[in-house]
C-alpha positions as a Markdown table, in Angstrom:
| # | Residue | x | y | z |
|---|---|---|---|---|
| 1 | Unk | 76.1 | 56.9 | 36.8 |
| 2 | Unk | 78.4 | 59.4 | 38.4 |
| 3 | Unk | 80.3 | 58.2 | 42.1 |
| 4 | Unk | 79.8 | 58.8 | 45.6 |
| 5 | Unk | 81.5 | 62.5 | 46.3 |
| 6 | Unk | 84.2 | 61.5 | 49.0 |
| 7 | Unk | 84.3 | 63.6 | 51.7 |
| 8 | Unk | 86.0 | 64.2 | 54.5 |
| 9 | Unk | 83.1 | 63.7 | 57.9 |
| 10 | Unk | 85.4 | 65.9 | 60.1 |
| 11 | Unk | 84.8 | 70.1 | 59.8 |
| 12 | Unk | 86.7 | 71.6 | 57.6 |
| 13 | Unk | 89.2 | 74.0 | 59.2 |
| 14 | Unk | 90.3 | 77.7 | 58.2 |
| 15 | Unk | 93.1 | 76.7 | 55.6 |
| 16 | Unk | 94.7 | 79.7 | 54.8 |
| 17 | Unk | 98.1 | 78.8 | 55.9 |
| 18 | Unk | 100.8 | 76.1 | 54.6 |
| 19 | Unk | 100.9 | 75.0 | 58.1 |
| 20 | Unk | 96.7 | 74.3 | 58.5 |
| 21 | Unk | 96.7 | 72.6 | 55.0 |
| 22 | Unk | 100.0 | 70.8 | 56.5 |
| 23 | Unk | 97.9 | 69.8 | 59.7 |
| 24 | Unk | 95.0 | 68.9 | 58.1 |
| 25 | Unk | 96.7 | 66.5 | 55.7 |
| 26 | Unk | 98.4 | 65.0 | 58.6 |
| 27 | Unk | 94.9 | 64.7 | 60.5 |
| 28 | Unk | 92.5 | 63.0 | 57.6 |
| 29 | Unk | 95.3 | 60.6 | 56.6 |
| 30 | Unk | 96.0 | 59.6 | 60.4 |
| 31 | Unk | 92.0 | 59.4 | 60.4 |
| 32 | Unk | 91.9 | 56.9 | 57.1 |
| 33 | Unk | 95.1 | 55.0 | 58.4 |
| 34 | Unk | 95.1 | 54.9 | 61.6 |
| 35 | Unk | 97.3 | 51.5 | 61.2 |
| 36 | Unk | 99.7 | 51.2 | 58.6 |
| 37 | Unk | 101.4 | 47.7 | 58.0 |
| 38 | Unk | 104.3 | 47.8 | 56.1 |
| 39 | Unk | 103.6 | 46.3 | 52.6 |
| 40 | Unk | 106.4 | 44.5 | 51.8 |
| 41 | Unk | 106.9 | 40.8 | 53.5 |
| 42 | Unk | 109.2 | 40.4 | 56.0 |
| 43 | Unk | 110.9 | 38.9 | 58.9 |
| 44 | Unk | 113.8 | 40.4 | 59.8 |
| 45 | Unk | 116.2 | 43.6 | 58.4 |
| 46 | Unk | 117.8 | 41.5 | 56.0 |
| 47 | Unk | 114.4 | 40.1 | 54.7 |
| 48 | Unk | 113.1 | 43.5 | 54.3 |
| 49 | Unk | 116.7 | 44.9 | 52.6 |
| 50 | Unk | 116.1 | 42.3 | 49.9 |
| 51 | Unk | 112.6 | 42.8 | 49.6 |
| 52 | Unk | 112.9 | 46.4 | 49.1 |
| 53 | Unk | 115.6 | 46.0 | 46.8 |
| 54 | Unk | 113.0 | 43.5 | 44.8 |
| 55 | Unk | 110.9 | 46.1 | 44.5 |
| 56 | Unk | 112.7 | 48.9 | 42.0 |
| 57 | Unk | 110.1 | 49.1 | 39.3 |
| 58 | Unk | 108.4 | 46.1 | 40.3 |
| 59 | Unk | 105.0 | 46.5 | 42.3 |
| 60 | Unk | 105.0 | 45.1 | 45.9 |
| 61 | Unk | 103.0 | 42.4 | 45.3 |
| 62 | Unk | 104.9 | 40.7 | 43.2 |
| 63 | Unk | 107.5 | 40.8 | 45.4 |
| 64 | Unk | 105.6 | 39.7 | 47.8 |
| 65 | Unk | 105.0 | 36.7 | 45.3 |
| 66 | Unk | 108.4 | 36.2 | 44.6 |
| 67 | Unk | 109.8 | 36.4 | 47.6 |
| 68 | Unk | 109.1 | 33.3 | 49.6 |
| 69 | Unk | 110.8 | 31.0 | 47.4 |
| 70 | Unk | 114.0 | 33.3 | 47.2 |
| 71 | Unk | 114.0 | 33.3 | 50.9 |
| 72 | Unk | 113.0 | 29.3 | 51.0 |
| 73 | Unk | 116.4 | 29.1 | 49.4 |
| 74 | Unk | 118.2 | 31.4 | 51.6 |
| 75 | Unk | 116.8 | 34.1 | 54.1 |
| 76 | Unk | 119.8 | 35.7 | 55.3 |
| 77 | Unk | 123.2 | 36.3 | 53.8 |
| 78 | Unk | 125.4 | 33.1 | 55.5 |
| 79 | Unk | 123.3 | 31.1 | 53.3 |
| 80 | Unk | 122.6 | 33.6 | 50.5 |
| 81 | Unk | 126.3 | 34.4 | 49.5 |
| 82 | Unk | 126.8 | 30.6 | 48.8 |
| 83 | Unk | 123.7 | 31.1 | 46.3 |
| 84 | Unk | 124.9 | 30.8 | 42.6 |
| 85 | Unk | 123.8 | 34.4 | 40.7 |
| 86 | Unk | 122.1 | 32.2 | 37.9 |
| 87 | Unk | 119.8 | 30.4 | 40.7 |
| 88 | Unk | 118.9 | 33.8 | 42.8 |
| 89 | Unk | 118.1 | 35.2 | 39.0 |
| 90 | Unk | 116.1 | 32.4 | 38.1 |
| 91 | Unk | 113.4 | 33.0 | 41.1 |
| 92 | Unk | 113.5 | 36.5 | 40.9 |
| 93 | Unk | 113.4 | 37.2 | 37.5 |
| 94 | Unk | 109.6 | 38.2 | 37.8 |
| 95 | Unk | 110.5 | 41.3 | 39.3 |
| 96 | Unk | 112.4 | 42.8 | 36.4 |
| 97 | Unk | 116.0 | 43.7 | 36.5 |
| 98 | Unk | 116.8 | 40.7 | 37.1 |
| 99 | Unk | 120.8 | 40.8 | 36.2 |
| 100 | Unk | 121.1 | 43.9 | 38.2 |
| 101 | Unk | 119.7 | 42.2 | 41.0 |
| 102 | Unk | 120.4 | 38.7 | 41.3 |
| 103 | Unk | 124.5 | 40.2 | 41.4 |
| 104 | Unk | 123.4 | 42.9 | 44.0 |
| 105 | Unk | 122.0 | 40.8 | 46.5 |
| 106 | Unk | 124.9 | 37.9 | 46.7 |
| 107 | Unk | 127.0 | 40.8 | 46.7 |
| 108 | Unk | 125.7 | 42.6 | 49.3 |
| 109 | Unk | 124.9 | 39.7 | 51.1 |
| 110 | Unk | 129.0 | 38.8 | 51.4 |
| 111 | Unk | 129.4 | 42.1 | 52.4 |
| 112 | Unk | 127.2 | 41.5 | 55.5 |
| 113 | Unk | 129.2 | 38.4 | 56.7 |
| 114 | Unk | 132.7 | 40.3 | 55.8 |
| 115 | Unk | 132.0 | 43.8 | 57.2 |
| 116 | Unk | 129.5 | 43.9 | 59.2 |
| 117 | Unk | 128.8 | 40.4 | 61.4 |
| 118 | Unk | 126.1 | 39.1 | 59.2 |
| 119 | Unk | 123.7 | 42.4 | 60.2 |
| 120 | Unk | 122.1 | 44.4 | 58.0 |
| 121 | Unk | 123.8 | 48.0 | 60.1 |
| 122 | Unk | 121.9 | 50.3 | 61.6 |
| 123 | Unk | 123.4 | 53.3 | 59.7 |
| 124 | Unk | 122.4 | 55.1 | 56.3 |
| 125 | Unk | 125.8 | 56.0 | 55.0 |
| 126 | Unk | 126.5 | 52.0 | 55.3 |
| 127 | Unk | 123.6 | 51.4 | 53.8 |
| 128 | Unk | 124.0 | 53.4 | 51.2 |
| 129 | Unk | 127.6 | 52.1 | 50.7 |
| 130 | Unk | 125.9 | 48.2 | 49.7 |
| 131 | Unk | 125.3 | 47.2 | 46.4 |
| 132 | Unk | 121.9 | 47.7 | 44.6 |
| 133 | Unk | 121.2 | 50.0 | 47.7 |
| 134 | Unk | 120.8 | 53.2 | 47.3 |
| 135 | Unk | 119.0 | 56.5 | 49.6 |
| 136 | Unk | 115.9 | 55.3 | 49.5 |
| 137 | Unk | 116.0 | 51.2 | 49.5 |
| 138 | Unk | 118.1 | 52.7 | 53.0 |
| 139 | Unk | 115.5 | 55.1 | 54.0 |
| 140 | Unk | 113.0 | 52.7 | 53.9 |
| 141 | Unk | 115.4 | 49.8 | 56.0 |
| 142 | Unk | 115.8 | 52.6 | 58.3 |
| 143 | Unk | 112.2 | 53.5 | 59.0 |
| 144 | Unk | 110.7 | 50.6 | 58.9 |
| 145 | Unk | 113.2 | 47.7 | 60.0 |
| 146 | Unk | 114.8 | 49.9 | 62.7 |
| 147 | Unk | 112.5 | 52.7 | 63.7 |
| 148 | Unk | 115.1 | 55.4 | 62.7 |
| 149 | Unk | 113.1 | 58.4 | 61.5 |
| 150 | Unk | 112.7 | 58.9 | 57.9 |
| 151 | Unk | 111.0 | 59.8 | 54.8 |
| 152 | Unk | 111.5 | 57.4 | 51.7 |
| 153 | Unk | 109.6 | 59.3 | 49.2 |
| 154 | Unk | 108.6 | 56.7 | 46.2 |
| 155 | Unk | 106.6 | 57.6 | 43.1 |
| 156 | Unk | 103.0 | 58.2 | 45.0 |
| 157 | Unk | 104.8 | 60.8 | 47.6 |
| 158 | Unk | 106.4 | 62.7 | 45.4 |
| 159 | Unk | 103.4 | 63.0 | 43.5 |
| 160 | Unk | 101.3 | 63.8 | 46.0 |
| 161 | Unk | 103.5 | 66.4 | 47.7 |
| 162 | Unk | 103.2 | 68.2 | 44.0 |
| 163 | Unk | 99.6 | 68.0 | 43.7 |
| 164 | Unk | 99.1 | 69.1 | 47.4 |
| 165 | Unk | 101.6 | 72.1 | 46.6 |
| 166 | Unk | 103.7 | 71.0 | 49.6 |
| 167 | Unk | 107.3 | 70.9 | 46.9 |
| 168 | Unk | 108.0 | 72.4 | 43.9 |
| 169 | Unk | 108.6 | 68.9 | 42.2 |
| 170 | Unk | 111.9 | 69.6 | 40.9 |
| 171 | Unk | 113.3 | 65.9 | 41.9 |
| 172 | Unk | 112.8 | 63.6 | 44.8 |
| 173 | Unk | 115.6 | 64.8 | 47.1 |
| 174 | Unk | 114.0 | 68.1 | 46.9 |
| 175 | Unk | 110.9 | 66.6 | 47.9 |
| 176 | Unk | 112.3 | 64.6 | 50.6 |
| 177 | Unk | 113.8 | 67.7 | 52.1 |
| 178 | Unk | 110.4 | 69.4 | 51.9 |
| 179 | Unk | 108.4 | 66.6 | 53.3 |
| 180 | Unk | 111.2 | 66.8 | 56.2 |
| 181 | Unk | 111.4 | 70.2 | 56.6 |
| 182 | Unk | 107.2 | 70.3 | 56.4 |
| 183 | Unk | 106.4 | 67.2 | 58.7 |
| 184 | Unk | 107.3 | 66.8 | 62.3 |
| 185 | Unk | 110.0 | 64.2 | 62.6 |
| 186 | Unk | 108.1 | 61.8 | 64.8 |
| 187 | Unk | 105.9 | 61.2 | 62.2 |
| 188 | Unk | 108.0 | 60.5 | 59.3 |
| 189 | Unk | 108.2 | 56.8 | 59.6 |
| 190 | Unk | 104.1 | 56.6 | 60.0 |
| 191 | Unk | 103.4 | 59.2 | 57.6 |
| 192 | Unk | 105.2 | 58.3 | 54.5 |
| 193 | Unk | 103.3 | 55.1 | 54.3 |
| 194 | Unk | 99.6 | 56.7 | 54.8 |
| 195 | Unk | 100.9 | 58.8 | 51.8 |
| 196 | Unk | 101.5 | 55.9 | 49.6 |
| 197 | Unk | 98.3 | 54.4 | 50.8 |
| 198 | Unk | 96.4 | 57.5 | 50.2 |
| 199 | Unk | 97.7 | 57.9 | 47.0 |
| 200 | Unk | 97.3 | 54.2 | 46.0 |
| 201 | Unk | 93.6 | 54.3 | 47.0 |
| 202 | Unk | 92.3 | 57.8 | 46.0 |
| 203 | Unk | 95.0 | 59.8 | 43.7 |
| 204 | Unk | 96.8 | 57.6 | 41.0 |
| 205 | Unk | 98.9 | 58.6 | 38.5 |
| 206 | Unk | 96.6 | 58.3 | 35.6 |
| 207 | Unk | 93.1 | 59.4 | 35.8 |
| 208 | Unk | 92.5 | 60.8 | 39.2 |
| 209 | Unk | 88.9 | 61.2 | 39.9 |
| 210 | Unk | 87.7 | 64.3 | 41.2 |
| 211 | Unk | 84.9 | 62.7 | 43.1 |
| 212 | Unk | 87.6 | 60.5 | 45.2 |
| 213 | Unk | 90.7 | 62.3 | 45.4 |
| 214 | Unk | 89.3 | 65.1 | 48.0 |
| 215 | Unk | 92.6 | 66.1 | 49.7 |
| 216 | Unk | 93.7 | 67.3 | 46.0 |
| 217 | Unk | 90.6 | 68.7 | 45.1 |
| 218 | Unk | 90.7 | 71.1 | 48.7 |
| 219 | Unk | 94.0 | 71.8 | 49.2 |
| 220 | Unk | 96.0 | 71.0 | 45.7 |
| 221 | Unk | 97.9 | 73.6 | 43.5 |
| 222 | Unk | 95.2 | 75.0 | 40.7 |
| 223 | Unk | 96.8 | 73.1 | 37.7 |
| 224 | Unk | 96.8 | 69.9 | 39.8 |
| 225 | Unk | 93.0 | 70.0 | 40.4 |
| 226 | Unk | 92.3 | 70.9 | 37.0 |
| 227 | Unk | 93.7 | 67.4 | 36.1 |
| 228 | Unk | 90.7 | 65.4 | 38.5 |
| 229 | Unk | 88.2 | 63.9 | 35.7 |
C-alpha cells in the first residue's frame, strides 16, 4: 500500500528562475514552520554554547537527555571550571566524544571567567577562538542565543541545498556562502532551522521517499530526484 502523495495546497508558481524556486522554498517552508523552537535545551548562552557543543555527532535528543544533569552540576562556567574533567566526562559520555569534550567545556568555561566576565561574547571571531568551538557551534550561539544573523549549515542543510540545486556541494563553507548569498539576511536565523526540520521530516539521508519529499521532487537537481524511492 503506496503513501499519501505530499503536496503542496498553495499554486504552484512559474519556476523558471533560481530566484522563484528560491522564493518558493522560502514560502512552503515558512508555510509548514511557521514557528520554529530551537531544538536544543536551554536557558541562557552559556547553556546553549555547551549544548551545542554536546551535540557534534550526537543527535539533539540525546543531548537534550544528557544535559540536565551536567547542568544540575554546573550551569554556567563559575561553577563549571571547578568541575573535575573525569566528573563532566562521566555524565556526558552518552554523547560520544567524550574526552574531547569533557576538556573543552572546563576549558572554555575558565576562559569565560578570565577573558570575558563570565559571558559567553557576543562575537564570532571570540567564539571561534574557545575551545571545542568552532564556525558553526558559533554560528548557531550567534543566531539563536543572540539574534545575530546567520546560517549554521549542519548535515540536513547542506544536503538539502544540494538536492534543491541551490550549491554545488563542494563543502559546507561553500554552502554556507551560497545559502547567504541566496537567502535574504533577515531570514537566516529562522530559515536555517525550517531547513533542518524539513529535512528531518520529509528528505533524510537514506531512503528519501518520492511521495514525501515534494520540494526535491519539483525543484531538485535531476540526479537528486532520481534518488526518491
Amino acid at each position: 500500500m503506496s503513501e499519501t502523495v505530499i503536496e503542496s495546497p498553495l499554486p504552484l508558481p512559474d519556476l523558471s528562475t533560481k530566484s522563484a524556486r528560491v522564493q518558493w522554498v522560502m514560502d512552503e517552508l515558512e508555510r509548514l514552520y511557521p514557528v520554529v523552537p530551537v531544538p536544543l535545551d536551554h536557558t541562557d548562552p552559556y547553556t546553549l554554547l555547551v549544548a551545542v557543543l554536546l551535540s557534534a555527532q550526537c543527535t539533539d535528543e540525546r543531548v537534550n537527555q544528557i544535559t540536565p544533569a551536567l547542568f544540575a552540576r554546573a550551569d554556567n562556567p563559575k561553577h563549571m571550571r571547578n568541575v573535575p574533567v573525569d566528573e563532566v566526562r562521566e555524565i556526558i559520555r552518552p554523547c560520544g566524544l567524550s574526552p574531547q569534550k569533557s576538556k573543552a567545556i572546563v576549558r572554555l568555561s575558565e576562559i569565560l571567567m578570565d577573558e570575558h566576565g563570565g559571558e559567553v561574547p557576543q562575537d564570532m571571531e571570540a567564539l571561534e577562538r574557545l575551545p571545542g568551538v568552532g564556525h558553526k557551534t558559533a554560528s548557531v550561539v550567534m543566531s539563536q542565543a543572540f539574534g545575530v544573523p546567520a546560517f549554521p549549515v549542519d548535515t540536513h542543510i547542506h544536503r538539502l541545498m544540494y538536492r534543491w540545486n541551490f550549491t554545488n556541494g563542494k563543502n559546507v563553507e561553500q554552502t554556507e556562502r551560497d545559502a547567504k548569498r541566496l537567502f535574504p539576511k533577515d531570514r537566516w536565523n529562522k530559515l536555517h532551522l525550517q531547513i533542518i526540520f524539513y529535512g528531518r521530516e520529509y528528505s533524510p539521508a537514506r531512503s528519501p521517499k518520492r511521495d514525501r519529499d515534494f520540494i526535491t521532487r519539483t525543484i531538485g537537481r535531476k540526479s537528486e530526484i532520481a534518488k526518491l524511492k
